[in-house]
C-alpha angles and dihedrals in degrees: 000000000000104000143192139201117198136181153181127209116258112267115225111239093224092085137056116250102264146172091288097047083036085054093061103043083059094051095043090039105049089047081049087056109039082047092059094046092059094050105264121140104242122195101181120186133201138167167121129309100205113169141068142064091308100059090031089063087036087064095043095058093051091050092237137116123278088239106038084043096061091039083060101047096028083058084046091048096050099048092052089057086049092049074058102054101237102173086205116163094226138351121217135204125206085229091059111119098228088051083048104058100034077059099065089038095064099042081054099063107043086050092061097048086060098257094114123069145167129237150120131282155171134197149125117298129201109189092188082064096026087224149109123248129200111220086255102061091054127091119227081342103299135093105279087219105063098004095235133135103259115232124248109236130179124202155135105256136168116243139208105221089235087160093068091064099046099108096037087058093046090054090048089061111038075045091058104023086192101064085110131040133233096031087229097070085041097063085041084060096036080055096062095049089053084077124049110276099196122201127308120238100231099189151064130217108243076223092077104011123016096163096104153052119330122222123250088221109040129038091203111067139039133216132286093254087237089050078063115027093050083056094071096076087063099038104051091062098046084059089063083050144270081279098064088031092063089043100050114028093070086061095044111133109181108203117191139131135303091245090078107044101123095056096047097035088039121015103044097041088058089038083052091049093051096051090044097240122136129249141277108256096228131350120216131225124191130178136244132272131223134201111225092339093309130100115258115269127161081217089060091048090219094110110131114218108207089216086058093054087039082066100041109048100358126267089273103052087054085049095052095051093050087050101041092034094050132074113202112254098009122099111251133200122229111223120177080208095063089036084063094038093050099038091051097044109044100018107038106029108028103037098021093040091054094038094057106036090044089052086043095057091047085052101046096034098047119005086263092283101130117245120238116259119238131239093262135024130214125247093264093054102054083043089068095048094047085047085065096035089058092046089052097055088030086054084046095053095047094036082059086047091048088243103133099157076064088053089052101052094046087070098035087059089058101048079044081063095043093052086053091046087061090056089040095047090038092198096179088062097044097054086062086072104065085207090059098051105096088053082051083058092046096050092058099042083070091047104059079049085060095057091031089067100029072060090058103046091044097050096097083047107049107010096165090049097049100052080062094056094048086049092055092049086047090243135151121216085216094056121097088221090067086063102038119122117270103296106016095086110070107065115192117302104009116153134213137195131266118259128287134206096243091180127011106210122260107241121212107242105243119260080068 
């Protein structure tokens, strides 16, 4: 069977869950599940990063243990993705015991076969990133993350001879040009292999961090946190077995922010090449997102919790706009504005308009039992159909290209036609005319296949939504009927609810 493997990139538990990391879970959820409902196996991985200076200094602000306080955080952090809805596979921690000790496997491994060595070195730290930086990757002298001097720090390490796969790294990817996706963050990578990329120091000193990994091969010291933290994409599937492992891993497509770029597009493939494993198949690269045209800050007070959104408009109308809104790869901007345009517009009036005057009609017409179809339809009506039949293949096209605002509007074109149907049909007039009614039957029999099938291929999209639509047509997800070709759902005398308002419109206060 046709498989996937997604993930997300681990989430630090020194930070609430919030619109970028959101941002991600949509992304990753909605293509797991859009992956499931065409048939292909999905493994799809989340997760907490849980080691390293900065938890270690989060803890100790808050006066508590490295361990019991990431237990606490890392709990807080997975109900909040369950809140949402995420419908994820597993979710790892860094502290597990089965990440732990492929860890040091691994590390193992790639020591004794001499890529690993020890010496000293100096250089410029930043402990926001947890990184070293050369002169030439700062920015008027400071860290371009969090805009701060870095620190100089001299010290014996261990190192990961990076350097020695360089150019086996730049063939892989001038020999897949896809490696990573968008092309643009591919050239950015191609770029910095262009220039030498040295090795990469992949420990700490306990004399100045001892909240990590310890090596295998030297009490001493623990792990660089991305060392460790890369590795669970790995490890997570040798826990289910060498077995899943083999069948997944080839399929495996990361997804994470451009932020991270270099350790994912850098770091983990030559960490992949020592330790003779192959590959990732793509990895992909999404934008950032702004808040009325500024970046996110809690001292700002403009950060977006997905949970508060969850409890204003409904999780999936927040997922709708981030989807719709956003174009993969590309930085975005968050405006409460465009939300209420959006959600009025697409959400309120076009689905939940056709969904409940349609389901009004088959209520007031005919007590919601759905009328018989006749031997032949008119054009309009395999218009329709073919309206639907043309957004599937064209969601299928721009899901396999990432564009899932594409995807969007191909569905959102058909239920555009099936409002207009309604005004073309005029079924309300028709009715009026006892010799037209069966036509009028037949009229909205289409029409509950329009939003049958809209149902379907939203259902990655709007899951919750959509279980309400399948509720109001009296369908199961898990009966073949639900799946049948237009025309071939409704048998005689089925019966459907009454309307529902899906999304009340979100009214502008007034001295606006």
């Amino acid at each position: 069977m046709d498989c996937v493997y997604i993930t997300t990139p681990l989430y630090y538990v020194n930070a609430e869950p919030h619109l970028g990391s959101a941002y991600t879970m949509i992304i990753t959820d909605t293509l797991a599940r859009y992956c499931r409902a065409n048939g292909r196996e999905t493994f799809y991985l989340t997760g907490t990063d849980e080691h390293g200076d900065k938890i270690a200094q989060a803890a100790a602000q808050a006066g508590m243990d490295p361990k019991l306080f990431t237990d606490q955080i890392s709990t807080a952090f997975r109900a909040a993705w369950d809140d949402c809805g995420f419908a994820y596979d597993h979710f790892i921690r860094t502290t597990d015991h089965y990440h732990v000790r492929y860890v040091q496997e691994l590390l193992t491994k790639v020591y004794e076969a001499g890529d690993i060595y020890f010496d000293r070195y100096g250089g410029l730290y930043c402990f926001g990133c947890e990184r070293f930086y050369t002169e030439k990757e700062l920015v008027g002298g400071k860290c371009p993350d969090h805009l701060v001097e870095p620190q100089l720090i001299e010290e014996d390490n261990y190192f990961f001879r990076m350097g020695k796969y360089q150019e086996r790294l730049l063939r892989h990817l001038v020999e897949h040009p896809d490696f990573i996706r968008p092309e643009g963050f591919k050239n950015e990578v191609v770029a910095m292999l262009r220039e030498p990329i040295g090795d990469l120091c992949i420990s700490r000193p306990k004399s100045r961090l001892t909240w990590g990994i310890e090596l295998p091969f030297d009490q001493g010291y623990v792990t660089y946190v991305w060392f460790d933290a890369l590795i669970n994409y790995v490890s997570a599937l040798k826990h289910k077995g060498e077995d899943f492992f083999q069948k997944f891993w080839p399929e495996a497509q990361h997804f994470i922010g451009k932020d991270i770029v270099k350790p994912h597009g850098v770091f983990w493939p030559t960490m992949l090449m020592a330790a003779g494993l192959p590959l990732y198949k793509h990895l992909n690269v999404h934008g950032f997102w702004t808040v009325e045209g500024q970046k996110m800050s809690k001292s700002l007070g403009n950060t977006i919790s997905p949970l508060e959104m969850k409890k204003k408009i409904g999780m999936d109308a927040f997922r709708y706009f981030l989807l719709r809104e956003g174009v993969f790869g590309q930085d975005a901007d968050f405006r409460q504005d465009s939300l209420t345009a959006r959600y009025n517009a697409d959400l309120a009036n076009n689905l939940g308009n056709l969904v409940s005057r349609v389901l009004a009609m088959q209520q007031k017409y005919f007590d919601g039992v759905v009328q018989p179809l006749g031997p032949t339809w008119a054009p309009e009506d395999e218009e329709l159909r073919n309206k639907f039949v043309s957004a599937e293949k064209e969601l299928a096209r721009h899901m396999a290209e990432l564009q899932f605002h594409r995807a969007l509007e191909s569905v959102w074109g058909a239920i555009d036609h099936a409002n207009r149907y309604v005004v073309q049909t005029s079924p309300f007039t028709l009715f009026k005319d006892a010799d037209k009614r069966p036509r009028v039957g037949e009229v909205l029999h289409h029409l509950l296949e329009a939003i049958r099938t809209a149902s379907r291929l939203l259902a990655p999209f709007l899951p919750d939504t959509v279980k309400e639509l399948r509720s109001l047509l009296a369908l199961n997800e898990a009966d073949a009927a639900y799946r049948a070709p237009w025309g071939r759902c409704f048998a005689p005398g089925h019966k459907v609810d009454g309307p529902k308002v899906l999304f009340p419109r979100i009214e502008a206060p007034a001295n606006e």
